[in-house]
C-alpha positions as CSV (number, residue, x, y, z in Angstrom):
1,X,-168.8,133.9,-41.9
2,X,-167.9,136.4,-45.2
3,X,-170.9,135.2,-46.8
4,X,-173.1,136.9,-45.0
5,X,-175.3,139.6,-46.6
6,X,-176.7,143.1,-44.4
7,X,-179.9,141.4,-44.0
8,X,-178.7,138.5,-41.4
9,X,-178.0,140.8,-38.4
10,X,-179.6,138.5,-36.5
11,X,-177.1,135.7,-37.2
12,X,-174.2,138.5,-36.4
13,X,-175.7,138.9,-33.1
14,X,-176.2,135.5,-32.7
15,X,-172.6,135.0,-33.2
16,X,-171.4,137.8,-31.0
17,X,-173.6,136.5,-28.1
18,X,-172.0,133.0,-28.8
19,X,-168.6,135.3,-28.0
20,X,-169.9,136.7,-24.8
21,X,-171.1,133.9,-22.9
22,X,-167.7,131.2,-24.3
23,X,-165.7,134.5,-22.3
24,X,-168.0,134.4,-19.0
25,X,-167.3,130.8,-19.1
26,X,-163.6,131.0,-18.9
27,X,-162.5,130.2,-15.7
28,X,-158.9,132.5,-14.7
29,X,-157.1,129.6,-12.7
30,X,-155.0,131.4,-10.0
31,X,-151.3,131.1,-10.6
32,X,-149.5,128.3,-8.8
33,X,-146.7,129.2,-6.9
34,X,-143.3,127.3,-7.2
35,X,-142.2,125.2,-4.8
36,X,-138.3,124.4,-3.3
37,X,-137.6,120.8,-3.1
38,X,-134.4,118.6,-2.4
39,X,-133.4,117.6,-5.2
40,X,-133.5,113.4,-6.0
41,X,-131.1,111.9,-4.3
42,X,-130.0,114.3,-1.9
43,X,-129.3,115.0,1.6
44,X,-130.9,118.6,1.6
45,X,-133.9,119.4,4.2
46,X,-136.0,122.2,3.3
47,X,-137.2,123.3,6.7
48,X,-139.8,125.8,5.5
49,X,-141.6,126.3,9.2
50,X,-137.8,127.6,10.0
51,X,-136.9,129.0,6.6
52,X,-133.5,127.2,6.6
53,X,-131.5,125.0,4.0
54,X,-129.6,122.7,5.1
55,X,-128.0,118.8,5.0
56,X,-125.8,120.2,2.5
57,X,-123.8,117.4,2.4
58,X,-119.7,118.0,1.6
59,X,-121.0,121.5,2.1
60,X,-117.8,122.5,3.8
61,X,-115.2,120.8,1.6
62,X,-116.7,122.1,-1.1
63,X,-118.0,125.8,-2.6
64,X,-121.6,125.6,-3.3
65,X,-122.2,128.7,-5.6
66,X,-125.9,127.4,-7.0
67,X,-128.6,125.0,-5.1
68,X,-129.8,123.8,-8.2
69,X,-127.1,123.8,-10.6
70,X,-124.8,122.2,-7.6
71,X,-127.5,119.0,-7.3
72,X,-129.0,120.0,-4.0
73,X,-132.4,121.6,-4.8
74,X,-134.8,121.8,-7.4
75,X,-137.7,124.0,-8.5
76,X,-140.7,122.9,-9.0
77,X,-143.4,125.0,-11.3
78,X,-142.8,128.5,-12.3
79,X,-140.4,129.8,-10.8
80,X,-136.0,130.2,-9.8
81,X,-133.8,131.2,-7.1
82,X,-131.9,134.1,-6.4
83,X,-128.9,134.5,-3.8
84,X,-127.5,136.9,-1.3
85,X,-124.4,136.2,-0.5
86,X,-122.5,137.1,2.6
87,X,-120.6,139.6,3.0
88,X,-118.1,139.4,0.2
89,X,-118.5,135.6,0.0
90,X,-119.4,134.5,-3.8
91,X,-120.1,130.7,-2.2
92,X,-123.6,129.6,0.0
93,X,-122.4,129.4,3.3
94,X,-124.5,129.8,6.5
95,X,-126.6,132.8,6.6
96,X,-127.1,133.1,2.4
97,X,-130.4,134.2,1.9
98,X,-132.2,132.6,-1.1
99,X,-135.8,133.6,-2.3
100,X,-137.8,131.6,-4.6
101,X,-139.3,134.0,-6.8
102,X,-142.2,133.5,-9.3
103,X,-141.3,134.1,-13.1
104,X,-144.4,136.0,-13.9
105,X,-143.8,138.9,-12.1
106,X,-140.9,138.4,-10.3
107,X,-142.1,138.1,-6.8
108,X,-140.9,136.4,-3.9
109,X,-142.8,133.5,-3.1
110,X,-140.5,132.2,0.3
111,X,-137.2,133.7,1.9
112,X,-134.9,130.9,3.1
113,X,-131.6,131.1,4.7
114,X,-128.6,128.3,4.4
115,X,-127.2,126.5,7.2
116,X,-123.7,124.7,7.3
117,X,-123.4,123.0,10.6
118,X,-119.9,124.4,12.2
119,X,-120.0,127.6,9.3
120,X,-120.7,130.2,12.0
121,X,-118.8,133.0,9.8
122,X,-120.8,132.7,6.6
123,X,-118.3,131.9,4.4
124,X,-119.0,128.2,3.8
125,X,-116.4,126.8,5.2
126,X,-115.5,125.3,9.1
127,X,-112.5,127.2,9.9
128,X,-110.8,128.2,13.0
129,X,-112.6,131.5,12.7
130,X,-115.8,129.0,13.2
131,X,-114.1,127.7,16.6
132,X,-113.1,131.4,18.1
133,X,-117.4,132.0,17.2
134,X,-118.4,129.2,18.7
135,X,-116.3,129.5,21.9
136,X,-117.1,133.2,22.5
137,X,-120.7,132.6,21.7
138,X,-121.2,129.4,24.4
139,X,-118.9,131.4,26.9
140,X,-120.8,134.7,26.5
141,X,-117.2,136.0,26.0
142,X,-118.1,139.9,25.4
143,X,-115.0,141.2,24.6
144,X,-115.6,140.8,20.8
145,X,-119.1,139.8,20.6
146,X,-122.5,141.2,22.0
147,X,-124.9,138.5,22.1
148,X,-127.1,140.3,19.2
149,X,-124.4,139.9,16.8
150,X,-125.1,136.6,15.5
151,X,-128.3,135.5,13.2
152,X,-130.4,133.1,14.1
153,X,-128.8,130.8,11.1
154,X,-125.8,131.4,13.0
155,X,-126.9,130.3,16.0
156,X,-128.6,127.3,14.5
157,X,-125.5,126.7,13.2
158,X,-123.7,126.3,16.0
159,X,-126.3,123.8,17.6
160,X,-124.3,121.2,16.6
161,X,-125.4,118.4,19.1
162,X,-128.8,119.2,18.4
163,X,-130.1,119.9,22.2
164,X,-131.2,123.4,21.6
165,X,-128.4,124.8,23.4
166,X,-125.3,126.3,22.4
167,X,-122.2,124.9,24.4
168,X,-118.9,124.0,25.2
169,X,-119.4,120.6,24.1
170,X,-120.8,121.8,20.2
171,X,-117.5,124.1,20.1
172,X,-116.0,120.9,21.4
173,X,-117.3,119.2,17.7
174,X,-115.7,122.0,15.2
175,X,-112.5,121.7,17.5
176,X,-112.0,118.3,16.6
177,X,-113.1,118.9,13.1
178,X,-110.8,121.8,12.2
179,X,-107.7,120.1,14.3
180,X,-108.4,116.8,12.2
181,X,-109.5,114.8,15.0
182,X,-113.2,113.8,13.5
183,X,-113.6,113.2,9.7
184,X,-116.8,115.7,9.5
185,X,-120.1,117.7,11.1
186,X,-123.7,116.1,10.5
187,X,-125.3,118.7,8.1
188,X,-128.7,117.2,8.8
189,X,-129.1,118.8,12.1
190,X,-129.6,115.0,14.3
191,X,-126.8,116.0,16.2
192,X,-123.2,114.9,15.8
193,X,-122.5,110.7,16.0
């Protein structure tokens, strides 16, 4: 108030401790973080106790360069996704890793990593390269692959009948898929129909 003269120091200081105690009774609400959804309408499973992505549905027909801007995910609260690539890929395929950062100070709020039933390579697409994986993997074939050399996305991957085990019979499934024997691969991990 201007219109106070040097005599009302004790309205000043009324006013000041009017200040103090509004501040004390501001409450600093912790940040919320953001949070990876499918996105409406989708196929997508967002297994966070596994940290994968997947039921990416037309995955491997098509190159999926953006979870969100491609219709699969969506972010909810403050926050976006950011992409590693693998290997010299520029398209999601199995093995991507994508981390949900916060936009307040950039920090990563949850690590995920994309799986494309039948993908083994990464590339985002179930190709013969897939099948020779696949085969060496289930028969322990050693001489290309040590068993450490594939990811756990990878292996997941490659589960395609859903039984926890990595066989003959799921390089059986990307067989028939690559030779044009079945019309696709389940991406939502209930094994293949």
């Amino acid at each position: 108030d201007r219109t106070l003269k040097i005599g009302a120091q004790e309205t000043v200081y009324n006013y000041a401790y009017a200040i103090w105690d509004a501040i004390d009774a501001l409450e600093v609400k912790p940040a919320v973080d953001p949070v990876l959804v499918a996105a409406e309408g989708s196929t997508t499973i967002i297994d966070d106790e596994r940290g994968f992505i997947y039921g990416l549905v037309d995955a491997d027909v098509k190159a999926i360069t953006d979870l969100v801007a491609d219709g699969f995910a969506a972010v909810e609260g403050d926050g976006y996704v950011e992409y590693t690539f693998v290997g010299d890929n520029t398209n999601l395929g199995t093995g991507a890793k994508v981390e949900l950062k916060r936009n307040s100070d950039n920090s990563v709020v949850k690590t995920y990593y994309i799986v494309i039933f039948g993908d083994n390579n990464g590339d985002g697409y179930i190709g013969t390269g897939d099948v020779v994986d696949l085969i060496n993997y289930a028969a322990w074939n050693d001489c290309k692959y040590d068993y450490e050399d594939f990811t756990v996305p990878q292996v997941f991957a490659m589960d395609l009948d859903a039984n926890g085990i990595v066989s003959t019979g799921d390089a059986f499934y990307v067989t028939a898929y690559v030779g044009w024997i079945i019309d696709g691969i389940s991406q939502t991990y209930q094994g293949q129909k």
